[in-house]
Every structure is written in structure tokens, then in C-alpha cells.
Wavefront OBJ file of the C-alpha trace (Angstrom):
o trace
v 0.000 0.000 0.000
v 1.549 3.689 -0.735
v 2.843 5.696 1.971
v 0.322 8.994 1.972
v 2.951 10.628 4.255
v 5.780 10.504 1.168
v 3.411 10.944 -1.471
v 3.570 14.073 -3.653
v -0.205 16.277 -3.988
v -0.789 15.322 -7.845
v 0.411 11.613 -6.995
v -2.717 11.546 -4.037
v -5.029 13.035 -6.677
v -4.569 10.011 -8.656
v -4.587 7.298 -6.363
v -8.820 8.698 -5.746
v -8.879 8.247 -9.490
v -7.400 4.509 -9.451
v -10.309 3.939 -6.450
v -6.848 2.938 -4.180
v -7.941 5.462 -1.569
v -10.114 8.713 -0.934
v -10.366 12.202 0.346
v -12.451 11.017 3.893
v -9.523 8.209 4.671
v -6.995 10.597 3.201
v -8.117 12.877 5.804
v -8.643 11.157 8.461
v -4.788 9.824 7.935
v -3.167 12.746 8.415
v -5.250 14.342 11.114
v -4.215 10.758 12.834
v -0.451 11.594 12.044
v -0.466 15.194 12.981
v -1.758 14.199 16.464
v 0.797 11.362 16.895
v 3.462 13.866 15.595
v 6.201 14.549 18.603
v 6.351 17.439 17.295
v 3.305 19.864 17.981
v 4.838 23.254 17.114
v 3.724 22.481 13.667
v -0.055 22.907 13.659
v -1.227 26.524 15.195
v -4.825 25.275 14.742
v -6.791 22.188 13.068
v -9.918 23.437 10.677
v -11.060 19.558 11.631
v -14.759 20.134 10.827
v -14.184 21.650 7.690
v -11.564 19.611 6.609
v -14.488 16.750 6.974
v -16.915 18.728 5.430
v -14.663 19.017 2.570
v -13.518 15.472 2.168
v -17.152 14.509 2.497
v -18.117 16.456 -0.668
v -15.277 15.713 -2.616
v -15.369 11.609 -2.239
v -19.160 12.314 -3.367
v -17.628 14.010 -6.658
v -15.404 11.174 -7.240
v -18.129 8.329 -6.771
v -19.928 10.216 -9.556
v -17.150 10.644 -11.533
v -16.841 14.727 -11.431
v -13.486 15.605 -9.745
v -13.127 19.123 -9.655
v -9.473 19.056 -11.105
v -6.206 17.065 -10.034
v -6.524 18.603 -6.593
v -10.053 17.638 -5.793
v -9.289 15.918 -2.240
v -5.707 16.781 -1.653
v -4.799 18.056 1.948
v -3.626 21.548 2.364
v -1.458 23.530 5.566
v -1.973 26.673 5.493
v 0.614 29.689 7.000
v -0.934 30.914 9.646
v -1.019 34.386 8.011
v -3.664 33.421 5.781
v -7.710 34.234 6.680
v -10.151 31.477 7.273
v -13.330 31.945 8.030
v -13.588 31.723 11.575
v -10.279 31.231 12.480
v -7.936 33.515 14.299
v -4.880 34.599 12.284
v -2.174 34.658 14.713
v 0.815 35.610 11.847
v 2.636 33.525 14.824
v 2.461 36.552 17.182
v 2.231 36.482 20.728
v 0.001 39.629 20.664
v -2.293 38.380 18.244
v -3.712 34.818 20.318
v -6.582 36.211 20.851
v -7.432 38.032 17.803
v -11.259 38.322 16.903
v -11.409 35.743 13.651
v -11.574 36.187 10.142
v -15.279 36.639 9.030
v -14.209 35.159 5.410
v -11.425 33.040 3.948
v -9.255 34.775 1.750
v -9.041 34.542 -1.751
v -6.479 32.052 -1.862
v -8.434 30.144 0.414
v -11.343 30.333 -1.502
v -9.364 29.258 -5.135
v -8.384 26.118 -3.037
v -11.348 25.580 -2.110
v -13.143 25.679 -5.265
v -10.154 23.084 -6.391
v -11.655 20.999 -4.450
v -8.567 20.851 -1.573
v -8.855 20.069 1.872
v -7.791 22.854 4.375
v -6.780 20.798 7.615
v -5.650 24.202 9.374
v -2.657 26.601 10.176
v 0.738 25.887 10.441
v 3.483 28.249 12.981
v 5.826 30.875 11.165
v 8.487 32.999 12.414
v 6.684 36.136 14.564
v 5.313 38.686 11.624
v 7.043 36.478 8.924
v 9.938 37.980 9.666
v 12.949 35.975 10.137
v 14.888 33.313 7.754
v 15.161 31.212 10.445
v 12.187 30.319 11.933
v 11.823 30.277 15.322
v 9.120 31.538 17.077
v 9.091 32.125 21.250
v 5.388 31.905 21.731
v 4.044 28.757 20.135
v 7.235 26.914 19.682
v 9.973 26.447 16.807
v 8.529 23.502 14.145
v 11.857 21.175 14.287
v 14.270 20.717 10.886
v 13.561 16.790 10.617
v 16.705 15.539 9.205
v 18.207 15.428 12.364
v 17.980 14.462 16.368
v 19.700 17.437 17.178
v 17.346 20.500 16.901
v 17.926 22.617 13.994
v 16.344 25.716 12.550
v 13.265 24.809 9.991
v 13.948 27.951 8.214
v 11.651 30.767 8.066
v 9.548 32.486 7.443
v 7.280 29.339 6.528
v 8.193 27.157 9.015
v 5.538 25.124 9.594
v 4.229 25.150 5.874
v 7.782 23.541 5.183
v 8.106 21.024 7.982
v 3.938 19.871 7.886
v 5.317 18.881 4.316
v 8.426 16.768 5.297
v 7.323 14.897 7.885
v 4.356 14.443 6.163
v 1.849 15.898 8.054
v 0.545 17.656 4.731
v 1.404 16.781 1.197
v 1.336 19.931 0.498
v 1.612 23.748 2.009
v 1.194 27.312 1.182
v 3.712 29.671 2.718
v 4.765 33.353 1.814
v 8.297 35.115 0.733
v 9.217 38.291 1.198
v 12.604 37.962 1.236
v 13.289 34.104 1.072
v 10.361 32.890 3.366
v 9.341 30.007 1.073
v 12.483 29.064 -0.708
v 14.711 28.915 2.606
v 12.175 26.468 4.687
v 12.167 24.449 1.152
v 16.183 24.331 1.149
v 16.190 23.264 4.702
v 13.438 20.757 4.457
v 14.402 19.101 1.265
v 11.571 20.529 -0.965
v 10.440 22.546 -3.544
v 9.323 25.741 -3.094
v 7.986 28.745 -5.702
v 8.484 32.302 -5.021
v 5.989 34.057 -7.420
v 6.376 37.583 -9.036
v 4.676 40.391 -7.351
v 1.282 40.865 -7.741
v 0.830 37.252 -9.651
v -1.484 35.841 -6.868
v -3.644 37.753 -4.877
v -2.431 38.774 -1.452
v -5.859 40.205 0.279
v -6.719 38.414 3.650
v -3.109 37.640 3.898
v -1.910 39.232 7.153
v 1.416 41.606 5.654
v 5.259 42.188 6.113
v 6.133 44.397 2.924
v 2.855 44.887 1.363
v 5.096 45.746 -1.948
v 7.419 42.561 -1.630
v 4.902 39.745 -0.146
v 4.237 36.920 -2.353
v 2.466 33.686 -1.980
v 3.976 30.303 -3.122
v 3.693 26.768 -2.377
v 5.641 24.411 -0.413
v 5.909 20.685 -1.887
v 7.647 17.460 -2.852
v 7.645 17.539 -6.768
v 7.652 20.655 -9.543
v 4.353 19.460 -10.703
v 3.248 19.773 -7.286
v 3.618 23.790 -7.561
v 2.714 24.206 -10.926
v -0.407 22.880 -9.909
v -0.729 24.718 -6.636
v 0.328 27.757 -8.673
v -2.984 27.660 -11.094
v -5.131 26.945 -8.460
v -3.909 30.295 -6.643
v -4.392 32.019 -9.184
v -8.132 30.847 -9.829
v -6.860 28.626 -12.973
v -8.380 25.773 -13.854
v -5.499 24.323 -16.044
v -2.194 25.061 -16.546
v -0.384 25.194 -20.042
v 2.866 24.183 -18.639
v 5.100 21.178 -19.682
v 8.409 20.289 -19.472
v 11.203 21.915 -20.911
v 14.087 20.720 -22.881
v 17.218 21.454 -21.364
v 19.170 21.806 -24.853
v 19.547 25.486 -25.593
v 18.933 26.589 -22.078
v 21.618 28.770 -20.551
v 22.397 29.581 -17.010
v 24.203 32.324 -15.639
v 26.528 31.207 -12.426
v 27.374 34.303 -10.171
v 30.899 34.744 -9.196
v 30.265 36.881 -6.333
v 28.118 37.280 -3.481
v 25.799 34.227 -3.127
v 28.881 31.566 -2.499
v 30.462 33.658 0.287
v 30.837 31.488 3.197
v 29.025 28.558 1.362
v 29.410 25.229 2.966
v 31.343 22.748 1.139
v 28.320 20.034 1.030
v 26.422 23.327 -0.475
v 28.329 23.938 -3.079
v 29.841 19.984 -3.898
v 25.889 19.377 -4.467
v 25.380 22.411 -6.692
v 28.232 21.782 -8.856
v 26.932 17.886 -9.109
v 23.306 19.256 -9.916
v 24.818 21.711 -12.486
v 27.196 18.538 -13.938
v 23.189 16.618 -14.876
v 21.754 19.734 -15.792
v 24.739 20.380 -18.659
v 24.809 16.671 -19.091
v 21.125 16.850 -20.799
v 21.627 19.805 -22.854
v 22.109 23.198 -20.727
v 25.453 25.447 -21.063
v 26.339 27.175 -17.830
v 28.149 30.549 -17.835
v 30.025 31.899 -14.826
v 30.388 35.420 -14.529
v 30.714 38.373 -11.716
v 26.838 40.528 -11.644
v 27.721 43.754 -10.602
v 23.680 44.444 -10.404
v 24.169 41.931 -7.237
v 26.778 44.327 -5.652
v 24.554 47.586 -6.139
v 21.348 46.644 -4.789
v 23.346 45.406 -1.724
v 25.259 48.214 -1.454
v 22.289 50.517 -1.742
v 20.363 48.301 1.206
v 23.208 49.063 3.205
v 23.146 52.761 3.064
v 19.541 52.932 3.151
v 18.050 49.839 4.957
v 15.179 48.045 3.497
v 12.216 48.171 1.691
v 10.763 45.299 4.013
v 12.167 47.093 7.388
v 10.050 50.398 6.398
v 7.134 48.907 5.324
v 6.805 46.408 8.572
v 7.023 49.493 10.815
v 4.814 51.351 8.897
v 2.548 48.776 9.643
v 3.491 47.708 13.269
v 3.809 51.150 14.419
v 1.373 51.692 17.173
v 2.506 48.535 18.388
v 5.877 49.294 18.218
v 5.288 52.239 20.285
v 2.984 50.762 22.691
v 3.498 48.780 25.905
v 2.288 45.907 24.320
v 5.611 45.782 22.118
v 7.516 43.791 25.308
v 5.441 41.104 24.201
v 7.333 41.407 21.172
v 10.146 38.822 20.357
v 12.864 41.340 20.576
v 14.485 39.682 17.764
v 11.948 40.274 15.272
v 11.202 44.076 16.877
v 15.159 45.019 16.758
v 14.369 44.167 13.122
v 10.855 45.870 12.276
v 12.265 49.565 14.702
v 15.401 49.472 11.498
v 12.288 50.936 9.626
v 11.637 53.609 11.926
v 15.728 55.022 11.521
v 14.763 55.705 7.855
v 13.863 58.240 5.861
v 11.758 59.187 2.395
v 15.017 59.763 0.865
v 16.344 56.423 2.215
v 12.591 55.273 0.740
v 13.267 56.885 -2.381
v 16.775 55.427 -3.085
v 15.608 52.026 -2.486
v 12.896 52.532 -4.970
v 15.016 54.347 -7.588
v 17.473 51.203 -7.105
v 14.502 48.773 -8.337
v 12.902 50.551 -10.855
v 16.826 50.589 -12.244
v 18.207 47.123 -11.570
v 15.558 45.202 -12.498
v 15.201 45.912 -16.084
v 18.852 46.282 -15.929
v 19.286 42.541 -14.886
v 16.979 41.159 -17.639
v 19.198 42.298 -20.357
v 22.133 41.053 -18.255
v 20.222 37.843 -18.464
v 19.294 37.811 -22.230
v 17.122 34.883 -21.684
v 19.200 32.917 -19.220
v 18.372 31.762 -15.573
v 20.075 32.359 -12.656
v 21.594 29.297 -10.627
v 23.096 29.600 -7.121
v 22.529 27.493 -3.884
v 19.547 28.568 -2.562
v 20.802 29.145 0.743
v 24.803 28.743 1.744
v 24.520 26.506 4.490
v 22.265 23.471 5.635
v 19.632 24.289 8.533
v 22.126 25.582 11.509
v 21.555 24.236 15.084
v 18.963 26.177 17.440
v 20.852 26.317 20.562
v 23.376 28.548 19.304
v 20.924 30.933 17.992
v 18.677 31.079 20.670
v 22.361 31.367 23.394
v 23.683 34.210 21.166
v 22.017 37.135 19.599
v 24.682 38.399 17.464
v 24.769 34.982 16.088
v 21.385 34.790 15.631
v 21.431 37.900 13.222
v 24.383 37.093 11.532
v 22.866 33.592 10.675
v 19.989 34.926 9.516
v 20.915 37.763 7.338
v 23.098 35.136 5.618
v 20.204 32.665 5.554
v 18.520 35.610 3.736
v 21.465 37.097 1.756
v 20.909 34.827 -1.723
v 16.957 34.709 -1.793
v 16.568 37.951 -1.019
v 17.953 39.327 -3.881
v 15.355 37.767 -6.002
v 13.029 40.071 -3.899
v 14.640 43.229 -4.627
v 15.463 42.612 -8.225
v 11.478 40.991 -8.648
v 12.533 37.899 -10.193
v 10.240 34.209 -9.712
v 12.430 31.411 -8.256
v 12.393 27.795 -7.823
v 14.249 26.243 -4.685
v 15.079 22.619 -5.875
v 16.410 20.047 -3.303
v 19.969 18.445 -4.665
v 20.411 15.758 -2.348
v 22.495 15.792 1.530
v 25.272 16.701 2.397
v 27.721 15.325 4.763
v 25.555 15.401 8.273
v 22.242 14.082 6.094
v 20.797 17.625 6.009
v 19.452 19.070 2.508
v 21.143 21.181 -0.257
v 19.305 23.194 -2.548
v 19.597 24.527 -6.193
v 17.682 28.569 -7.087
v 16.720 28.810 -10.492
v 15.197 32.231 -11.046
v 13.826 33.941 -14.366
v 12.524 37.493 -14.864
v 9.277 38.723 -13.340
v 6.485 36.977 -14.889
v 7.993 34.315 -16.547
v 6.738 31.458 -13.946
v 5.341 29.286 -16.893
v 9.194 28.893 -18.563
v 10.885 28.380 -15.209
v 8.125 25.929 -14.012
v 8.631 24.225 -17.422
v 12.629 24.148 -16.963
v 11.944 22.814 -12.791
v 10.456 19.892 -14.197
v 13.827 19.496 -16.924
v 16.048 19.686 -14.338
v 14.001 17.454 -11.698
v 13.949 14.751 -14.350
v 17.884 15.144 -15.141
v 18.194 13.951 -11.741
v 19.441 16.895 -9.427
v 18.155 15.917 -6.336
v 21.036 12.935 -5.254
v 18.779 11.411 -3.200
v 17.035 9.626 -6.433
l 1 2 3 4 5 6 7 8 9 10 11 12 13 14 15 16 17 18 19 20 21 22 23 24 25 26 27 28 29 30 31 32 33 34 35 36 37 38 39 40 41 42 43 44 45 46 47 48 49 50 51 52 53 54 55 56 57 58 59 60 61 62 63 64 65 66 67 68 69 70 71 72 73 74 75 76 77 78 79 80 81 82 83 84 85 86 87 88 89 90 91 92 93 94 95 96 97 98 99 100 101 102 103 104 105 106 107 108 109 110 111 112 113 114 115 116 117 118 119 120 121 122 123 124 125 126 127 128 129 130 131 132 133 134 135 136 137 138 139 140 141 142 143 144 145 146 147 148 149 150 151 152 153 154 155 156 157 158 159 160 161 162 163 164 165 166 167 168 169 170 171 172 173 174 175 176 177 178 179 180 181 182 183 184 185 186 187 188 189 190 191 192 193 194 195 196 197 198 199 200 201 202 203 204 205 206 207 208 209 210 211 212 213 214 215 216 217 218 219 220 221 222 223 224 225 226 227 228 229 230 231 232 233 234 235 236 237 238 239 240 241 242 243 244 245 246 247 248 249 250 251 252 253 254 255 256 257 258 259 260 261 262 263 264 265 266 267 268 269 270 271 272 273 274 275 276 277 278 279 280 281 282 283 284 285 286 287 288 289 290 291 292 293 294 295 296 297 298 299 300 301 302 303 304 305 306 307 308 309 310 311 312 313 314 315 316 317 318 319 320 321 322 323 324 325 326 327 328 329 330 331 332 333 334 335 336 337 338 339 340 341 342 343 344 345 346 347 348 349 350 351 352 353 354 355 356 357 358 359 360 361 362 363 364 365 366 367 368 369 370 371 372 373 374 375 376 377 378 379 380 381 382 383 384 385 386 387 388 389 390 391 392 393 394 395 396 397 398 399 400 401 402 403 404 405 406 407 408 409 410 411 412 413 414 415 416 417 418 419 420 421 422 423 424 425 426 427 428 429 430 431 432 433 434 435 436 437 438 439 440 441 442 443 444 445 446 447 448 449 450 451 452 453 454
């Protein structure tokens, strides 16, 4: 009998064709696996009676042969950031517990829902969504499972990541602002989509950077996302396939996004690179210079992310209730309020510049770097030393986010272990908008065999 805990979303939609399970056991399965979890700084909150309702009217659909799609029936986590009717949405905040709930879902929710999916409830973040890292003081830090010792999950999607991996979920939707999808998916040995701005509707999502927030899945396969993608979106197909890898060209940065890369990191990369060239692709190395200005310009002006988050949090910020604050994620939000609209301007000047500036640079090529420079890093060093814990995370952040400033899409692509038996991951990004093509090229280079764990 399949393993539903290993097995990928599209993969469960098929077994309810085949008749070899359904939505109601389906269900009921991973509620049962969620609860025996030892781990229970996953789940935030279980939607159990609507994930029943749910599974109820979708096995109906398939006894009368009328699936919705090839998600009708599949589970879904959802970052607790995201509005469900009824439900409080925490945005893992201590402040927020008790939070009147949302009087609708959101319109992601809803899409899902009309795909026919299964919401089985809300999965812990980093406080706000903002950290790489992923741990969270007030409901517990969701644990990296490749390892006994604890290790970060990565962040901001914590929970979306690990629900996936130990297969509590086959699937999750997380957000990324500045990484907060593709770094859980490095850590956790998954694939994770960062989609251009504005692509999928962001209402009754609670914010970070209202201008850089995105919404992407978290899942085992390519086709996983590509579906997950469409049904966002409010698709009801997708016109993607896969790619051939002859004629496609990737551009290797020489600078910036391997400082201080682990040796497992970068031994992987180079292997996936080796079966990506082997079926076709040519792979050009060369210093970007458009890397070394937008980080330069962050630097003397802060960040886009930093402003907006205060802008938002401010009456919290400067109320008594901010002690209840991790001061690890307010240190970070109060950089906004040390800004100023010329800071504000400069940063915006810088993207309206560098990104068209980096799509000639590309000339129709992707970008291919580790997704992250190390595997997840050990909690009790983080949590015993602050410094550490910023440094980490800023470098957790450092590649990803640069997809963020310069508003590319990007595709975090497990490429096996490394030394310890934590993941390694591959970013393939493409120029805003061009999802469908990179999609198309994930599922290339999945099939060429990147991921060394077979």
C-alpha cells in the first residue's frame, strides 16, 4: 500500500482516481499523524470540521465521476497568516492569540477551495514572517527533521515547510518576502515557488512588505507547484510542460551568493549543475555587478521590508504591548523607523533601475546559485547568542533575497544531503512573470536527476 505521508499532492489526486484510496480516509490519515506527531509546534490550529466537510463532498464528486481538477481531495497547511473563516490569524504573534477571527477566507483560500482541496488548518511561522530562520518564542519552533539534534526549519514558513516533510501535509502554502518560502524548502528538502509580485492575490493575507509579499507553495515535486500555482491564481489548467534542457543557458554568479558557502552546499550544486549540462544546458560563470549595487544601496539605506513592517506595526511598536514582542523580530521591524523618504526613495530608484537592468544582463538565461549557503544551523546557538542569531539569519537571507529586490520568480530545488544528512538546494530564477518557462525548466532539471537522493 503507498505511503500517503511521502506521497507528492498530484500523486494523491490520482490514487482517488485509481479507487486505491479517498479524500475522507486521506483525511482522516493525516489528522491521525499530525496528532501522533512529537512534534506539535507544527499545527497553530486544526480546521477539523471543515476539513471533513470538505472530504465529504469531494469523495461524493469522485463516486460520480466529477473531480473538480487534479486537486479535488488533496490536503492543504496553510501559514498561519492566511484568513479562514472563523479562524484567528495569529501571523505567529504572541500579541495576536486572541485576535477576533476572520469573518471570510481569503481569496487564496477560496481558489483552493473551489479546487476541491482540503484545508486541515494553520501551520506556525516565524513572529510577523519575519525571520529566515524560523523560530518563534510563543508557540514553539517547528523542528528541521533531518536530524535528532534541533535545527532551525527555516523561516519564514516554518511550519508550511516542515507539515510537508514529515508528512503531516502533502502539500503547504507559505509566503516570501525575502526568502520565506524558498529557505524552509532548502532546509526541508523541498520545492518551493516564489511568485512575481502581484501574480497571486495577497488580500486576507496578514502583511510584512505589502510591496514585496508573495504567496507560493511548499511541496515534494515541480508538478506539485505548478499545480498549486494555477489553483492560486483561480486557474483551472495550466499550459505548462516540461522543458528541454538543450539550448537553455544559465548564468553562475561569481560573487556574493557563495560567500561562506558550505562545502556540502556547493559539492551538491556543482553535481546538480554537472546533470543539468549533461542533458543539454550550457552554464556561464560570470561576476553581476547588479548583485553588488542593490546590496550596497540596502546598506546605506536599509530596506524596503524594514520600512514597510514598521509602517505597519507602528502603534505597536510604540505601545506597551511591544515587550510582548520577540525582541528579535522588533530590533528588526524599529530598522524601519531610523529611515527616511530619501532612504525610501533610493531604495525605490534602485529597483525601478536594476531590475530591467538585470533582464538584459540575463538575455534569456536563468540564474543558478545554492539557494541558501549553508544546511539548517543548530537552534541552541541561535537562541544562546544574539549576534549569532542575526548574523545567521541575514546570511540565511542574503541569496533569496535578492530575487526580492530585483522581482525575479524562483524555484528552490532540493539536490540531495550533504555530509551530516541535512538538505542542499539549487535557485533557479527567471525574470518577473515568466513562472510558466521556469516551471517548465523545474520539471527538466528534476527529471535530469538533481536531487542525489534519487
Amino acid at each position: 500500500m503507498t505511503d500517503l505521508s511521502q506521497i507528492s499532492a498530484a500523486a494523491l489526486g490520482r490514487l482517488y482516481l485509481a479507487g486505491a484510496t479517498d479524500p475522507v480516509a486521506a483525511t482522516e490519515f493525516f489528522f491521525d499523524r499530525i496528532g501522533a506527531c512529537p512534534d506539535q509546534a507544527v499545527f497553530l490550529l486544526l480546521t477539523e470540521a471543515r476539513a471533513r466537510r470538505e472530504a465529504e463532498a469531494s469523495l461524493k464528486r469522485y463516486r460520480a465521476g466529477r473531480p473538480l481538477g487534479p486537486l479535488d481531495g488533496v490536503p492543504i497547511a496553510w501559514k498561519d497568516l492566511v484568513d479562514l473563516e472563523g479562524a484567528v490569524t495569529t501571523a505567529g504573534a504572541e500579541v495576536l492569540r486572541n485576535a477576533p477571527p476572520a469573518k471570510a477566507d481569503a481569496p487564496i483560500a477560496r481558489h483552493l477551495a473551489a479546487a476541491g482541496m482540503i484545508s486541515l488548518g494553520k501551520v506556525n511561522l516565524s513572529e510577523f514572517a519575519y525571520s529566515g530562520l524560523g523560530l518563534n518564542p510563543h508557540y514553539g519552533t517547528p523542528l528541521n527533521p533531518f536530524d535528532a539534534v534541533p535545527r532551525a526549519p527555516g523561516g519564514s514558513s516554518s511550519g508550511s515547510a516542515v507539515a510537508v516533510a514529515r508528512g503531516l501535509a502533502p502539500c503547504a502554502i507559505g509566503s516570501d518576502t525575502g526568502g520565506s518560502v524558498r529557505i524552509p524548502a532548502a532546509f526541508n528538502g523541498l520545492v518551493g515557488l516564489k511568485t512575481t509580485e502581484g501574480r497571486i492575490d495577497k488580500s486576507g493575507v496578514f502583511p510584512l512588505s505589502q510591496t514585496l509579499d508573495t504567496i507560493g507553495p511548499l511541496a515534494r515535486t515541480v508538478e506539485d507547484c505548478i499545480l498549486l500555482d494555477a489553483a492560486l491564481r483561480g486557474a483551472v489548467a495550466t499550459d505548462v510542460r516540461r522543458a528541454e534542457l538543450s539550448g537553455l543557458r544559465l548564468v553562475v554568479p561569481e560573487n556574493i551568493v557563495f560567500d561562506h558557502a558550505e562545502d556540502g552546499v556547493v559539492a551538491n550544486f556543482e553535481r546538480a549543475l554537472a546533470a543539468l549540462t549533461a542533458a543539454g544546458a550550457t552554464v556561464e560563470r560570470r561576476h553581476i555587478a547588479i548583485f553588488d549595487e542593490a546590496l550596497a544601496v540596502g546598506a546605506a539605506h536599509g530596506s524596503l521590508t524594514a520600512a514597510e513592517a514598521y509602517a505597519f506595526h507602528r502603534e505597536l511598536m510604540e505601545g506597551p504591548d511591544a515587550v510582548r514582542v520577540d525582541p528579535r523580530i522588533t530590533s528588526r521591524i524599529s530598522g524601519g523607523k531610523r529611515m527616511t523618504a530619501g532612504d525610501l526613495l533610493a531604495i525605490q530608484a534602485m529597483r525601478r533601475r536594476l531590475t530591467p537592468a538585470l533582464v538584459a544582463e540575463l538575455d534569456g538565461a536563468l540564474l543558478a546559485f545554492p539557494t541558501v549557503p549553508h544546511a539548517a544551523p543548530e537552534i541552541a546557538p541561535l537562541e544562546a547568542d544574539v549576534e549569532l542569531y542575526h548574523q545567521t539569519n541575514l546570511r540565511s537571507l542574503r541569496n533569496t533575497m535578492l530575487g526580492n529586490i530585483l522581482t525575479t520568480c524562483g524555484l528552490a530545488l532540493p539536490t540531495g544531503l550533504d555530509g551530516r544528512g541535512l538538505p542542499t538546494s539549487l535557485l533557479l530564477s527567471a525574470p518577473a512573470g515568466d513562472e510558466s518557462r521556469l516551471l517548465a525548466i523545474g520539471l527538466a532539471a528534476e527529471a535530469a536527476g538533481i536531487d542525489q537522493r534519487g
